[in-house]
Short mmCIF file of the C-alpha atoms (twelve columns), coordinates in Angstrom:
data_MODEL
# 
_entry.id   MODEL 
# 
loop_
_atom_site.group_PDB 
_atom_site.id 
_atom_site.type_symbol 
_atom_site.label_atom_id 
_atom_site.label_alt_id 
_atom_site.label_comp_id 
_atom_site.label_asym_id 
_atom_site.label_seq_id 
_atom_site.Cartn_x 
_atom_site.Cartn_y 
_atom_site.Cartn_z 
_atom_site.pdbx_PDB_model_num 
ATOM 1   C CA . UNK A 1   6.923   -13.430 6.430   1 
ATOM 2   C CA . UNK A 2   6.642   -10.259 8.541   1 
ATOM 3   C CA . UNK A 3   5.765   -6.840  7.578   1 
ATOM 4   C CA . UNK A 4   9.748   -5.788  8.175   1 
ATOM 5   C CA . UNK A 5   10.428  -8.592  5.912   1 
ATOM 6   C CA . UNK A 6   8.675   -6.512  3.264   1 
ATOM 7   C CA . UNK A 7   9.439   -3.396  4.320   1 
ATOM 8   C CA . UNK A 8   13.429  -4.099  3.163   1 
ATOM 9   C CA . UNK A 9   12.100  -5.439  -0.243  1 
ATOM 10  C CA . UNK A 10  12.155  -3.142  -3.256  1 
ATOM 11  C CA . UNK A 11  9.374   -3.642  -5.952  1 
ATOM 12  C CA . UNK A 12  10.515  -4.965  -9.148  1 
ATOM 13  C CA . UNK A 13  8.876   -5.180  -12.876 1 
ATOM 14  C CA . UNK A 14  7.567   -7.901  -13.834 1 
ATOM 15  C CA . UNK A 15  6.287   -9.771  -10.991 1 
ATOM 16  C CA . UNK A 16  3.814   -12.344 -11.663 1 
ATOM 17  C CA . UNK A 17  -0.108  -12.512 -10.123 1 
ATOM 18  C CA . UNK A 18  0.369   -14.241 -6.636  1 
ATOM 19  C CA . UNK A 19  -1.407  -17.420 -5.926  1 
ATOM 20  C CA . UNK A 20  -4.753  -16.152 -3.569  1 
ATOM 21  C CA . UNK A 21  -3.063  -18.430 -0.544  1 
ATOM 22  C CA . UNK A 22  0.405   -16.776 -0.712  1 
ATOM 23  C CA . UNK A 23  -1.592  -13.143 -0.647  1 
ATOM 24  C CA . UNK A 24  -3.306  -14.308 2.133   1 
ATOM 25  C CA . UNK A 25  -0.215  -15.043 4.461   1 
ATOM 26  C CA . UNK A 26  0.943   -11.445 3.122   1 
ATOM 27  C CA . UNK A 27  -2.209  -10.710 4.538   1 
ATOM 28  C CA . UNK A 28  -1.425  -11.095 8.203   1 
ATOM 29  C CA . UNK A 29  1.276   -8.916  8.101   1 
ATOM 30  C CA . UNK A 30  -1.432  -5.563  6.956   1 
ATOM 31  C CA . UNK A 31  -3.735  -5.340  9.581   1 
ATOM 32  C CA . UNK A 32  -6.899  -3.388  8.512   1 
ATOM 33  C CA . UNK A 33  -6.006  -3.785  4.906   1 
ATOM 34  C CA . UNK A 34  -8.713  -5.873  2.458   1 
ATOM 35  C CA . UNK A 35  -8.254  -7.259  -0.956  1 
ATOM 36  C CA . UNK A 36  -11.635 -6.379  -2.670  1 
ATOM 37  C CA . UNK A 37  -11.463 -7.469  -6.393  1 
ATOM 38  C CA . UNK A 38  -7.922  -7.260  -7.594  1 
ATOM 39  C CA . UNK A 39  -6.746  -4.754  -5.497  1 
ATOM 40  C CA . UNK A 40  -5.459  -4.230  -1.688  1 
ATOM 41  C CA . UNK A 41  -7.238  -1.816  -0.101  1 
ATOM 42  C CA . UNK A 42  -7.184  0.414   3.010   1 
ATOM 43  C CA . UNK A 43  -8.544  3.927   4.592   1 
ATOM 44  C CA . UNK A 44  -6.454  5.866   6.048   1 
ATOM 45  C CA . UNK A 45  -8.050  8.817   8.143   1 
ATOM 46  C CA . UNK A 46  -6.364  12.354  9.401   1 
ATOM 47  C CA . UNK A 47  -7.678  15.072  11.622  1 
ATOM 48  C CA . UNK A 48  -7.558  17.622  8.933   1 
ATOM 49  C CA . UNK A 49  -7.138  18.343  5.581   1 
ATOM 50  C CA . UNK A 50  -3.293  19.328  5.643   1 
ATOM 51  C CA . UNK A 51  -2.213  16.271  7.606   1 
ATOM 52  C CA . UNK A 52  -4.445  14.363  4.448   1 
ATOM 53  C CA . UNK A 53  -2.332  15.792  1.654   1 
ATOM 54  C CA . UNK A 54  0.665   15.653  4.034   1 
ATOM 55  C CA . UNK A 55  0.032   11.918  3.411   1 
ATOM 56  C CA . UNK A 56  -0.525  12.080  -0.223  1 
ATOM 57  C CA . UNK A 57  2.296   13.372  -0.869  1 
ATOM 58  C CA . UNK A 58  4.495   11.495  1.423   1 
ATOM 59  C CA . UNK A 59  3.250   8.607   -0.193  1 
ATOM 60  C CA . UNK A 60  3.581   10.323  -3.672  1 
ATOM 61  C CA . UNK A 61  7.072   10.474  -3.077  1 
ATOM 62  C CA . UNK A 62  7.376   6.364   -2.010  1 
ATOM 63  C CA . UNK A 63  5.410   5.321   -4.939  1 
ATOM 64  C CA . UNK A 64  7.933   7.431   -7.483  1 
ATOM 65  C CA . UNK A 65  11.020  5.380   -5.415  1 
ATOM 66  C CA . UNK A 66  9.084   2.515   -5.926  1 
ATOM 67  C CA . UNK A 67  7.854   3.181   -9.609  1 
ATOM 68  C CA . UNK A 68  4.582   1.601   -8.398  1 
ATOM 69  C CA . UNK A 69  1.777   3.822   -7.999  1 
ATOM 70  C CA . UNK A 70  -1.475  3.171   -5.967  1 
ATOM 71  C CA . UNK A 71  -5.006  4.444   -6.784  1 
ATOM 72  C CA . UNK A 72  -5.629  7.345   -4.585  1 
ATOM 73  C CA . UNK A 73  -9.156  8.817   -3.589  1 
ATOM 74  C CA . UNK A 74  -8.697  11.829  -1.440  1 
ATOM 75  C CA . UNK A 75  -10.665 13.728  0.732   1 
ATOM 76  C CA . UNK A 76  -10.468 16.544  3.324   1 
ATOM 77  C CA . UNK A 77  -9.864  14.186  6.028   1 
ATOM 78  C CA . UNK A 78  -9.546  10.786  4.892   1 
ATOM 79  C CA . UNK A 79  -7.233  8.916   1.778   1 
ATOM 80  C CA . UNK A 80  -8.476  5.850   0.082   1 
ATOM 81  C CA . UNK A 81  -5.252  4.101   -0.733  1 
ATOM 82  C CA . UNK A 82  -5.881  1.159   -3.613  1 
ATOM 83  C CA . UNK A 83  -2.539  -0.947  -4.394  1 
ATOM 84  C CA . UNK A 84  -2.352  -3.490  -7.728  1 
ATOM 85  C CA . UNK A 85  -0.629  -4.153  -10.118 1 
ATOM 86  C CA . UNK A 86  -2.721  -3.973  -13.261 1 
ATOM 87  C CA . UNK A 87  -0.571  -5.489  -15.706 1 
ATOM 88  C CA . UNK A 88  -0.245  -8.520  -13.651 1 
ATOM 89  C CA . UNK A 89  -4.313  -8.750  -13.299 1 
ATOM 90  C CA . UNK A 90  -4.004  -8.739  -9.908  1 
ATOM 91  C CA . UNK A 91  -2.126  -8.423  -6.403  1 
ATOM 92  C CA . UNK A 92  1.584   -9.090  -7.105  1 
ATOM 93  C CA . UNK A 93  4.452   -8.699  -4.561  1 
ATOM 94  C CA . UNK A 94  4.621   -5.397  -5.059  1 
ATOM 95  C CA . UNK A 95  1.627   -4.656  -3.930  1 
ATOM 96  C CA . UNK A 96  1.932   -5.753  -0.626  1 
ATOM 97  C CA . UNK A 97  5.949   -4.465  -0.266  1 
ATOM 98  C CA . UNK A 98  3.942   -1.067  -1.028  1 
ATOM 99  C CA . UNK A 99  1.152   -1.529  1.697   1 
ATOM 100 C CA . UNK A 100 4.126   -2.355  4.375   1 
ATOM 101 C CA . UNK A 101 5.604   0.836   3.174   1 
ATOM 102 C CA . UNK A 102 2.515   2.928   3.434   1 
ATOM 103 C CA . UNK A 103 1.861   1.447   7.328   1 
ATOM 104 C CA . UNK A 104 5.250   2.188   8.068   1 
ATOM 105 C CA . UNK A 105 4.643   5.937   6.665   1 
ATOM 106 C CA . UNK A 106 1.973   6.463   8.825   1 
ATOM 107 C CA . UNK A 107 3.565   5.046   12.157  1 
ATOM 108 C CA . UNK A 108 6.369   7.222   11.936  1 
ATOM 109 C CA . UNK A 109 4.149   10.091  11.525  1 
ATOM 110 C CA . UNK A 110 2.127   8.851   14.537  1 
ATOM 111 C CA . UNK A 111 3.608   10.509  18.125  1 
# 
């Protein structure tokens, strides 16, 4: 699988907890991304403040489309973003359809 494989997938309800080898081939396809605990996990740093919330709320807007919602630690010039899915007790699909998403967020805000 390929990050534009999961960037044309749509989160669903439900999912099941993915096996730890089948997250790590999702893996390869989020570079800079780490799964620490139960949860996929990535910085994301800005120049200022504005181009920080810029991002927040950008990403506000694909998690409400999604109906998944990340964990989001924000600061003036940096974003924490944290994706799982809690119910499942772990990383599920949509997790990692959500990290693809975020990536492709910020490359298309990158000149």
């Amino acid at each position: 699988m390929q990050a534009s494989d999961l960037l044309n997938e749509r989160c669903a309800p439900g999912r099941s907890k993915l096996p730890d080898a089948d997250a790590g081939v999702l893996m390869k396809c989020l570079p800079d991304w780490e799964i620490k605990g139960i949860e996929l996990t990535k910085t994301f740093r800005f120049d200022n403040y504005h181009e920080t919330m810029a991002f927040v709320n950008a990403l506000a807007y694909i998690a409400h489309r999604e109906d998944h919602h990340p964990d989001l630690s924000v600061h003036f010039n940096r974003c924490v973003v944290n994706w799982s899915t809690h119910d499942a007790g772990g990383l599920t699909l949509n997790d990692f359809i959500c990290a693809a998403k975020t990536e492709a967020l910020v490359a298309s805000a990158t000149p």
